[in-house]
The first five atom37 places (N, CA, C, CB, O) and aatype in JSON, in Angstrom:
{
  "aatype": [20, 20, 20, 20, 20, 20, 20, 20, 20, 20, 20, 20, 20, 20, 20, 20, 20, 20, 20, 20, 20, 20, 20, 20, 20, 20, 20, 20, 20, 20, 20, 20, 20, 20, 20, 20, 20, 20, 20, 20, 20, 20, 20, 20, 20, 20, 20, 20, 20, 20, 20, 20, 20, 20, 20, 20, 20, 20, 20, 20, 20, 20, 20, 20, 20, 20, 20, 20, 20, 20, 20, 20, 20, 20, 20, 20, 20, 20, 20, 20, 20, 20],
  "atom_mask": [
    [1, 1, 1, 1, 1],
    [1, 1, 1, 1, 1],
    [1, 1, 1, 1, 1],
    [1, 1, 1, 1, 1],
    [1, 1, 1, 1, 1],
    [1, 1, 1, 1, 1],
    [1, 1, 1, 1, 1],
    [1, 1, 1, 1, 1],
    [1, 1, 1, 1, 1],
    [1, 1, 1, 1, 1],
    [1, 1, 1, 1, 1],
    [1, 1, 1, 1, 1],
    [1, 1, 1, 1, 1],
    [1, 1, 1, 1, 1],
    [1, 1, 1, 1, 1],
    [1, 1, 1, 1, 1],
    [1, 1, 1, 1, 1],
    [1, 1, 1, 1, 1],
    [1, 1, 1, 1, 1],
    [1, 1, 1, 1, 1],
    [1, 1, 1, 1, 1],
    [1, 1, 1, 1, 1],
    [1, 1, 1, 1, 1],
    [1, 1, 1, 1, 1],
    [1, 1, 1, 1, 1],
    [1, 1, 1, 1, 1],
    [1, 1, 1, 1, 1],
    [1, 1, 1, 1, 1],
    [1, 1, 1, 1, 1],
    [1, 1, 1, 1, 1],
    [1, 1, 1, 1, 1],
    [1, 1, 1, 1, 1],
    [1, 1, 1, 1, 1],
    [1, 1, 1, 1, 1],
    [1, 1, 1, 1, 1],
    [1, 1, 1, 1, 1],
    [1, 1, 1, 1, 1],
    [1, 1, 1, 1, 1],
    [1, 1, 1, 1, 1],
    [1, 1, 1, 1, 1],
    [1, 1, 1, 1, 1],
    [1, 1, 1, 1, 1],
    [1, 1, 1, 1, 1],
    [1, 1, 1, 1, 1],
    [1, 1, 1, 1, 1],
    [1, 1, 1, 1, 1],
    [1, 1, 1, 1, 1],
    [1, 1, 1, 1, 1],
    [1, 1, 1, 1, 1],
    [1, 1, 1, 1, 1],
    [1, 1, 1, 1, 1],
    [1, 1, 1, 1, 1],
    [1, 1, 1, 1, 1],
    [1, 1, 1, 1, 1],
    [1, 1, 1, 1, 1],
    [1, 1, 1, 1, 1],
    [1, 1, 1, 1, 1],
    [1, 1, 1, 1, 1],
    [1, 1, 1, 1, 1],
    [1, 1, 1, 1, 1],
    [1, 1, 1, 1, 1],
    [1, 1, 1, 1, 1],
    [1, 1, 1, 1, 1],
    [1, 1, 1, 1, 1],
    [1, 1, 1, 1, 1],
    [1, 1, 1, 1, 1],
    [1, 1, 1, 1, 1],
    [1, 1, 1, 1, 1],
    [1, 1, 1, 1, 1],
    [1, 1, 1, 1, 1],
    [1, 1, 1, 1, 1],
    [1, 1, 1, 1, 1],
    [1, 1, 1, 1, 1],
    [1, 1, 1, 1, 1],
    [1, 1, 1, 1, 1],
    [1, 1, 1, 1, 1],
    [1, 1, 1, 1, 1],
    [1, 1, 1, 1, 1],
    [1, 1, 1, 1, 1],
    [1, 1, 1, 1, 1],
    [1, 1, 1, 1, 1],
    [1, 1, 1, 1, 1]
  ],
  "atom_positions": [
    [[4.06, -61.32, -58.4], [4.61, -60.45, -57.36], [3.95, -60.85, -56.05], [4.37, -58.93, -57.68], [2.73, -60.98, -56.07]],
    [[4.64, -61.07, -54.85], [4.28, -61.27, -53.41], [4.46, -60.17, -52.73], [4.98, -62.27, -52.75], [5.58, -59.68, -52.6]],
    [[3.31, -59.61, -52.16], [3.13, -59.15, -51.12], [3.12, -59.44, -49.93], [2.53, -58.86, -51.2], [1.92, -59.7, -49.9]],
    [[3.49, -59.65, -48.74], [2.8, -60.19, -47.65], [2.39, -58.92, -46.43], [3.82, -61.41, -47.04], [2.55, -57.71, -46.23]],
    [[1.8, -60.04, -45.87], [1.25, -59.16, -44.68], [2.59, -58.75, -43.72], [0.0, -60.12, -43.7], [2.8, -57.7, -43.11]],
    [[3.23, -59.68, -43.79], [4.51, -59.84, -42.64], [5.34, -58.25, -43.45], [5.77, -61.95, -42.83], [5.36, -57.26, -42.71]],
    [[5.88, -58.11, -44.68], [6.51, -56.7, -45.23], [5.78, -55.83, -44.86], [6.67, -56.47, -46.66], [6.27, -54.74, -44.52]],
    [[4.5, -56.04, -44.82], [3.65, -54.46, -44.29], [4.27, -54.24, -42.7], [1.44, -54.65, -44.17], [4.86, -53.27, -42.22]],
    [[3.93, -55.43, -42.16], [4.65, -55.16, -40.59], [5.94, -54.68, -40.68], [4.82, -56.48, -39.64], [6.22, -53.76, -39.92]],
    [[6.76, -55.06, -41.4], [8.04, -54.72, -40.99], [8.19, -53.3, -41.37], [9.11, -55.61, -41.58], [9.07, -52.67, -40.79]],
    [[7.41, -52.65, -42.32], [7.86, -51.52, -43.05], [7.03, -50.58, -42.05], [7.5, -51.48, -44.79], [7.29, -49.38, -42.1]],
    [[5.89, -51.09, -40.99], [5.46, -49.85, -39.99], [6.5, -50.09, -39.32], [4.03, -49.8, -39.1], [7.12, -49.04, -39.15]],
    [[7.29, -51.48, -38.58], [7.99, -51.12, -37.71], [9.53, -50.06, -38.28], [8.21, -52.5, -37.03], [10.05, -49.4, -37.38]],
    [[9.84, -50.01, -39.0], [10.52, -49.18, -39.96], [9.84, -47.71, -39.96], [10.46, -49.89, -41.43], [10.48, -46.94, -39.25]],
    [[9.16, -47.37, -40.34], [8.68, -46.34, -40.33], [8.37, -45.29, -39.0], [7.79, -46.69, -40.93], [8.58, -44.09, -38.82]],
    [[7.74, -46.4, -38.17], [7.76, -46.23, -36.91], [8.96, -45.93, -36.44], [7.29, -47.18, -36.33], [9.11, -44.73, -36.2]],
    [[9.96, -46.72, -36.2], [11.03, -46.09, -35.83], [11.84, -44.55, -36.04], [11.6, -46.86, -36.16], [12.36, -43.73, -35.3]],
    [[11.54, -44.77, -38.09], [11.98, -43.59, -38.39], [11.7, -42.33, -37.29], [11.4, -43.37, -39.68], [12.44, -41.76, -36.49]],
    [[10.38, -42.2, -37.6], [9.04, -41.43, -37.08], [9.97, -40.93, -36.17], [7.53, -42.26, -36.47], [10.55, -39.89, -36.49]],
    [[10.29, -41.57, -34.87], [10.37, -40.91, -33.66], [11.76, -40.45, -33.21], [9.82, -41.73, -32.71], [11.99, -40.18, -32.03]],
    [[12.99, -40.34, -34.5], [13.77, -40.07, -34.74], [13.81, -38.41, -35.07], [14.01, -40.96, -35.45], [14.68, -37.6, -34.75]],
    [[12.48, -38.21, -35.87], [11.93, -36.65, -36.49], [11.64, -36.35, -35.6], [10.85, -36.32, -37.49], [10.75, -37.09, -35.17]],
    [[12.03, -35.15, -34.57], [11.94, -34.2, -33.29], [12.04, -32.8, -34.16], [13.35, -34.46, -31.95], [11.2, -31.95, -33.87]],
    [[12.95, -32.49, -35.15], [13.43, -31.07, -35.14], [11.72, -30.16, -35.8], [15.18, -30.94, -36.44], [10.75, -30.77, -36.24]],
    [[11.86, -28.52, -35.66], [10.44, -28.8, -35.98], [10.1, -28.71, -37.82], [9.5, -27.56, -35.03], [9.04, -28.77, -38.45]],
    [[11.45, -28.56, -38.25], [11.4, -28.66, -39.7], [11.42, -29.84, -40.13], [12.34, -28.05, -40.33], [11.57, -29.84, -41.36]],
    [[11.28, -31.66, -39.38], [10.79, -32.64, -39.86], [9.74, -32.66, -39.63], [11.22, -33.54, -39.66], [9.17, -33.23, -40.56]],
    [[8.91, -32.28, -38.72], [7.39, -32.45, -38.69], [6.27, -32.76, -39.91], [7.01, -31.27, -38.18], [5.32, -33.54, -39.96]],
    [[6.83, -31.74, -40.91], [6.04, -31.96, -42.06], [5.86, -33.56, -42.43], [6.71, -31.17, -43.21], [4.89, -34.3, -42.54]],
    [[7.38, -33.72, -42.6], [7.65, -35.48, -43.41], [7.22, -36.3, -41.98], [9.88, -36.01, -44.09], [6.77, -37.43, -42.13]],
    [[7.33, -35.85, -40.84], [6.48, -37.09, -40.02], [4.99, -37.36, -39.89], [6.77, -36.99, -38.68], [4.45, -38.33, -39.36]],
    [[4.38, -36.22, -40.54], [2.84, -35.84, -40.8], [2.9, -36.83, -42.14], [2.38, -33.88, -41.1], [1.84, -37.41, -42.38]],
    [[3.65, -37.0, -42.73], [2.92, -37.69, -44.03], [3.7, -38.86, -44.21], [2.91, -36.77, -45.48], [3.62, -39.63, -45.17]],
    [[4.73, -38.98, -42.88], [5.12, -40.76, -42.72], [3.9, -41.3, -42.08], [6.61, -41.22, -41.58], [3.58, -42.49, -42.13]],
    [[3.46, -40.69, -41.67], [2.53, -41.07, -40.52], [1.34, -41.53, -41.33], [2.16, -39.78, -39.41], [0.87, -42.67, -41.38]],
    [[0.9, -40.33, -42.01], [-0.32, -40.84, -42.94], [-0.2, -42.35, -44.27], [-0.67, -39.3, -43.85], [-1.09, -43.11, -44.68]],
    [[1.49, -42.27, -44.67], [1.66, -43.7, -45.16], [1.27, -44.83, -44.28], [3.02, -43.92, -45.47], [0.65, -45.78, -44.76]],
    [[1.59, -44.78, -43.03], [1.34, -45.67, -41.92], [-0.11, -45.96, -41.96], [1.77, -45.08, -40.57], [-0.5, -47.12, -42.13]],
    [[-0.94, -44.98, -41.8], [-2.07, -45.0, -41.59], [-3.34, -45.96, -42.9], [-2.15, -43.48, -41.39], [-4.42, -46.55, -42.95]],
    [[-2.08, -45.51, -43.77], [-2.95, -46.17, -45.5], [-2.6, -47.81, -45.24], [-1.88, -45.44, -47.58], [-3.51, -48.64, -45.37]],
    [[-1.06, -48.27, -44.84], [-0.63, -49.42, -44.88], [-1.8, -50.25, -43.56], [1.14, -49.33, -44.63], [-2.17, -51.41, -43.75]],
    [[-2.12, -49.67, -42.65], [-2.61, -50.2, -41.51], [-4.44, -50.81, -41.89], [-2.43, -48.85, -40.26], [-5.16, -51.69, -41.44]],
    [[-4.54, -49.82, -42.89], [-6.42, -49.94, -43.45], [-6.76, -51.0, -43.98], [-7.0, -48.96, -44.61], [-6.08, -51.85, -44.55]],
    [[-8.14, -50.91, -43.73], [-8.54, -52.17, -44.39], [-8.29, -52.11, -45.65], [-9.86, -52.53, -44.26], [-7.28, -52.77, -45.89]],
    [[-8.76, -51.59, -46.62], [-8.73, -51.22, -47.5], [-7.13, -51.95, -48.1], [-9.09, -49.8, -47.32], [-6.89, -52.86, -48.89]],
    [[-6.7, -51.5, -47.7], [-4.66, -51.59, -48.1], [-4.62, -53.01, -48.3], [-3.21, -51.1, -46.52], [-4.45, -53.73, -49.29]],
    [[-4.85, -53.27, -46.84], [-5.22, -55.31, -46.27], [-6.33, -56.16, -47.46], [-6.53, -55.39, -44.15], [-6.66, -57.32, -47.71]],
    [[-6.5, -55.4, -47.75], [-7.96, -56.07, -48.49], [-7.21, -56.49, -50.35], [-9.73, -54.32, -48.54], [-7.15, -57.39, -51.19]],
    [[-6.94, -55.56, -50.18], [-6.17, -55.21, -51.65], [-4.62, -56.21, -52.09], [-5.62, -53.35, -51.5], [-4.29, -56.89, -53.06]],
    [[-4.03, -55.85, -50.84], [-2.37, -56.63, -50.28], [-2.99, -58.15, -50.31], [-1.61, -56.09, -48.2], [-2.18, -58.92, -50.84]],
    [[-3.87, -58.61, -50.0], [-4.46, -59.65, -49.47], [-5.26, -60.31, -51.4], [-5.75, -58.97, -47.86], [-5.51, -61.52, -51.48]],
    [[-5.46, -59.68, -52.29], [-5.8, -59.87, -53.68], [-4.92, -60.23, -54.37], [-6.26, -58.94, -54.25], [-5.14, -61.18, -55.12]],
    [[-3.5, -59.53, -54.38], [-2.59, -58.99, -55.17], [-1.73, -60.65, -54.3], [-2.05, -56.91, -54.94], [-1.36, -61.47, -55.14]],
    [[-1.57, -60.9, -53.4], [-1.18, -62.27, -52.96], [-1.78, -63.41, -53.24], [-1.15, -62.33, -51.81], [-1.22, -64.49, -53.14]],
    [[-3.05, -63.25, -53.64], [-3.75, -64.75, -54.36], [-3.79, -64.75, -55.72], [-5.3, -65.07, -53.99], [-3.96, -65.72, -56.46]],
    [[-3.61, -63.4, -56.05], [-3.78, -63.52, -58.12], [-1.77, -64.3, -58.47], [-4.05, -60.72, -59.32], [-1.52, -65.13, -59.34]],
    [[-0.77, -63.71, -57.55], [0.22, -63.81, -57.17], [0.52, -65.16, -57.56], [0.3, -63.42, -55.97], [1.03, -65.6, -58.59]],
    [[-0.01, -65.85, -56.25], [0.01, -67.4, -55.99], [-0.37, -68.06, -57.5], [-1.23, -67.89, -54.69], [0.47, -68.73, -58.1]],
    [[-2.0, -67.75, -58.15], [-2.5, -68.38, -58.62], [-1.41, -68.52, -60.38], [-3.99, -67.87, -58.37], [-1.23, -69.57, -61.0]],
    [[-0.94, -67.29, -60.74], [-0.63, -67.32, -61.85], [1.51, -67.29, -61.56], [-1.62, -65.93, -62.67], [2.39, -66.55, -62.01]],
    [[1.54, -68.43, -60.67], [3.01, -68.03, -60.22], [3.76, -67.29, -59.7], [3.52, -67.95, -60.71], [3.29, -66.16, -59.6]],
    [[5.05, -67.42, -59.18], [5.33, -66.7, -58.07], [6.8, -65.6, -58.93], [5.78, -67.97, -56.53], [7.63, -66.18, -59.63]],
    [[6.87, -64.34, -58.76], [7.81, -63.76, -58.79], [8.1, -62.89, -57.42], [7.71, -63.15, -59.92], [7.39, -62.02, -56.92]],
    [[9.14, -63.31, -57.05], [9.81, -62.27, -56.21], [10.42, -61.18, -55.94], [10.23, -62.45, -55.94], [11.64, -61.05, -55.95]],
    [[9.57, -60.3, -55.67], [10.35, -58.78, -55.83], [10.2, -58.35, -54.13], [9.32, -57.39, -57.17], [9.43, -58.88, -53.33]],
    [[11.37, -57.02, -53.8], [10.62, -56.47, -52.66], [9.5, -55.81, -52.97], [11.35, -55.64, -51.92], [9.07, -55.07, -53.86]],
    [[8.93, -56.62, -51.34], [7.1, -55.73, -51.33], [7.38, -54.6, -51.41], [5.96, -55.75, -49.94], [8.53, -54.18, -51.35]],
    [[6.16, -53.76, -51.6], [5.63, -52.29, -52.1], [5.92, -52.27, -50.6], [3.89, -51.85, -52.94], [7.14, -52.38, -50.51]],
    [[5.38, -52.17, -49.33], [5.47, -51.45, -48.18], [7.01, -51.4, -48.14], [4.71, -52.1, -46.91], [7.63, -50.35, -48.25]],
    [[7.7, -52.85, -47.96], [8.88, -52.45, -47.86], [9.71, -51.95, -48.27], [9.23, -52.83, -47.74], [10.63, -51.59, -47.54]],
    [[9.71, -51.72, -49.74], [10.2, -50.71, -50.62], [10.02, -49.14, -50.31], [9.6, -50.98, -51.85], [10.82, -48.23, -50.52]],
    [[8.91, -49.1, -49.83], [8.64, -47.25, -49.44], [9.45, -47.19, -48.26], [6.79, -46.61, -48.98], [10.19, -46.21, -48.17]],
    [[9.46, -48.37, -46.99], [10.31, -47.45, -45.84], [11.2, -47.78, -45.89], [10.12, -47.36, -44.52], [11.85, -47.33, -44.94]],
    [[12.06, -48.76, -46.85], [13.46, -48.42, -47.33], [13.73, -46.98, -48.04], [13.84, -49.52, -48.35], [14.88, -46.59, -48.25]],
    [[13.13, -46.58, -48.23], [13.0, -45.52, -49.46], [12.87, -44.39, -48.67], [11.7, -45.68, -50.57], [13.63, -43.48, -48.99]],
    [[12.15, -44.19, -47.74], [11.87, -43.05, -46.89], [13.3, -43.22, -46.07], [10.31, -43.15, -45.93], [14.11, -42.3, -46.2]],
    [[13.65, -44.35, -45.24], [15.08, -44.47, -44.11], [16.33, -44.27, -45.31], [15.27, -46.47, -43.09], [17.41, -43.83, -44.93]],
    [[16.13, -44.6, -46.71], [17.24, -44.11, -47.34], [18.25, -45.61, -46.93], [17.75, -42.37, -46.67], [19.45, -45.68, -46.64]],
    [[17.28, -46.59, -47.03], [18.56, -48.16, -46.51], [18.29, -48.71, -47.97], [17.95, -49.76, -44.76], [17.3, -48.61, -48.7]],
    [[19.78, -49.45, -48.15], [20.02, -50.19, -49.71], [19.19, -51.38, -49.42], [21.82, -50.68, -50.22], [19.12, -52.0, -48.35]],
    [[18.44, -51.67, -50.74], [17.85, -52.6, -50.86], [18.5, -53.52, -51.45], [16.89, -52.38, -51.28], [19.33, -53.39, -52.35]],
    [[17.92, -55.06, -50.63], [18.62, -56.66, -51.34], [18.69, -56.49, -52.76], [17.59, -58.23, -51.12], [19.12, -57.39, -53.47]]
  ]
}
């Protein structure tokens, strides 16, 4: 499975977007905890891990799936996945 760094980007800019779409004050909740997904994807921690899961990846062959980030802010925007 591949992860990359580049799906994490795309899925804040995704998310991000969502985000500032949520004005009413009954989305607030779900932008409080889009936000905090954002916040997990952005950490070291996340990077550190995303960054493991891409060399064990490499080392024992490659399968292609959509990344985990990009899968959640497809999943949150509700867009069909490839």
């Amino acid at each position: 499975i591949i992860f990359s760094f580049l799906d994490t980007d795309r899925a804040l800019v995704l998310l991000e977007e969502y985000c500032k779409k949520l004005r009413k004050p009954e989305e607030q909740q779900l932008k409080k905890a889009i936000r905090k997904v954002m916040g997990i994807f952005k950490s070291s921690l996340f990077q550190a891990l995303l960054g493991s899961f891409t060399k064990k990846a490499t080392r024992h062959g490659t399968i292609s799936y959509p990344s985990l980030p990009a899968a959640v802010a497809y999943g949150v925007l509700g867009c069909p996945k490839d």
